[in-house]
C-alpha positions in Angstrom: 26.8 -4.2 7.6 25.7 -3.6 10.9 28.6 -3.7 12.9 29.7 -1.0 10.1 26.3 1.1 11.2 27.7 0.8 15.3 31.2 1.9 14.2 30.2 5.0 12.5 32.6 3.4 9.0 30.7 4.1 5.6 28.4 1.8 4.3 27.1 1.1 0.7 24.0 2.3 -0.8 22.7 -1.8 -1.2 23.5 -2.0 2.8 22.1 1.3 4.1 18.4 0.4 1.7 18.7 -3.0 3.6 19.1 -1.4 7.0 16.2 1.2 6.1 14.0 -2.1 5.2 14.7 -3.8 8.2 13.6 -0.9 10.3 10.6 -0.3 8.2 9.4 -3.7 8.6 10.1 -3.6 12.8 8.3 -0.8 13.0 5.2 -1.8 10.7 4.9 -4.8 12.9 5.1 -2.7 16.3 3.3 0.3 15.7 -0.2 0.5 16.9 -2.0 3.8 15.4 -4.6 5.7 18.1 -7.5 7.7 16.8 -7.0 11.1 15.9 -9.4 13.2 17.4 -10.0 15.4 14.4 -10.6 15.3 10.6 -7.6 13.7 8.2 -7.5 14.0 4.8 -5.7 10.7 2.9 -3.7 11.9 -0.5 -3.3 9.0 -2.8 -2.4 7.9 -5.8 -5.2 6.9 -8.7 -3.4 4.1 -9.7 -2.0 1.7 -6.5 1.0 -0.4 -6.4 0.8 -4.2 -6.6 1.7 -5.3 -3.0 -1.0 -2.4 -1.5 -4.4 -3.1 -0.4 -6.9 -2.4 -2.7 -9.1 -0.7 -0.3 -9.9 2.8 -1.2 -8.9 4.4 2.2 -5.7 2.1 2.4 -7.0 1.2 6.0 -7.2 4.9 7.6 -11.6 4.3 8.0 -11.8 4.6 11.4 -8.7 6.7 12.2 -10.2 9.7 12.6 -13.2 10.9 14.8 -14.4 13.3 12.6 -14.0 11.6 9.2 -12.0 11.0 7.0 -11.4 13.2 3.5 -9.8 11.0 0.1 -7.7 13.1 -2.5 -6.7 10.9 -5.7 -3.6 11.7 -7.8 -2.9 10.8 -11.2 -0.6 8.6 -11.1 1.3 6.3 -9.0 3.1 6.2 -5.8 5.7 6.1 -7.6 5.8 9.1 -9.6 3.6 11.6 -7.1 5.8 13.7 -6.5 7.0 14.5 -9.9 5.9 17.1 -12.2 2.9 17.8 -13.2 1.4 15.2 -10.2 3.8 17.3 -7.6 2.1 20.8 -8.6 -1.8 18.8 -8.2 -0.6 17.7 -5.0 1.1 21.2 -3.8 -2.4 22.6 -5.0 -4.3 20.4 -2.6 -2.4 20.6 0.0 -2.6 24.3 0.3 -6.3 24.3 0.1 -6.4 21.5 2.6 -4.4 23.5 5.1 -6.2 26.9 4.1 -9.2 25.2 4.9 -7.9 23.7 8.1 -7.1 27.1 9.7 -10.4 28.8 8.5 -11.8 26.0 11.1 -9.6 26.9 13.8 -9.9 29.2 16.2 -7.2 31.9 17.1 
């Protein structure tokens, strides 16, 4: 399939999820995160995946200078962004970014 990727020919859906895979996994490997100099905030699902870490924070402790805020979902990964979890999430994320700007100065 990949010689299909360099010549710009069509590939299947079962090739370009393989290709998307293969990327993901090079670039999980290779990636090293920096802190943030700021505050994050982490949206997650209630209900993890098998195959995720069980830690609460998924690993971002630490990322962030000023903290770091958790928002739990109904839900799974899976099915976040469907209704009604989408709307919950939408909701949050609004107030998240209204309260982000109220911080920061014009």
């Amino acid at each position: 399939y990949k010689s299909r990727l360099k010549s710009g020919a069509g590939i299947n859906y079962h090739d370009r999820h393989l290709h998307v895979r293969e990327l993901h996994s090079l670039v999980f490997t290779r990636y090293e995160p920096a802190t943030y100099h700021g505050r994050l905030t982490l949206f997650r699902a209630e209900n993890l995946d098998s195959g995720y870490t069980q830690e609460e924070r998924l690993g971002w402790n630490g990322m962030a200078t000023d903290g770091l805020d958790l928002v739990k979902f109904a839900g799974s990964h899976d099915n976040l962004f469907e209704e009604p979890n989408v709307r919950n999430v939408a909701t949050e994320l609004t107030r998240c970014i209204a309260e982000a700007r109220s911080r920061t100065p014009d």
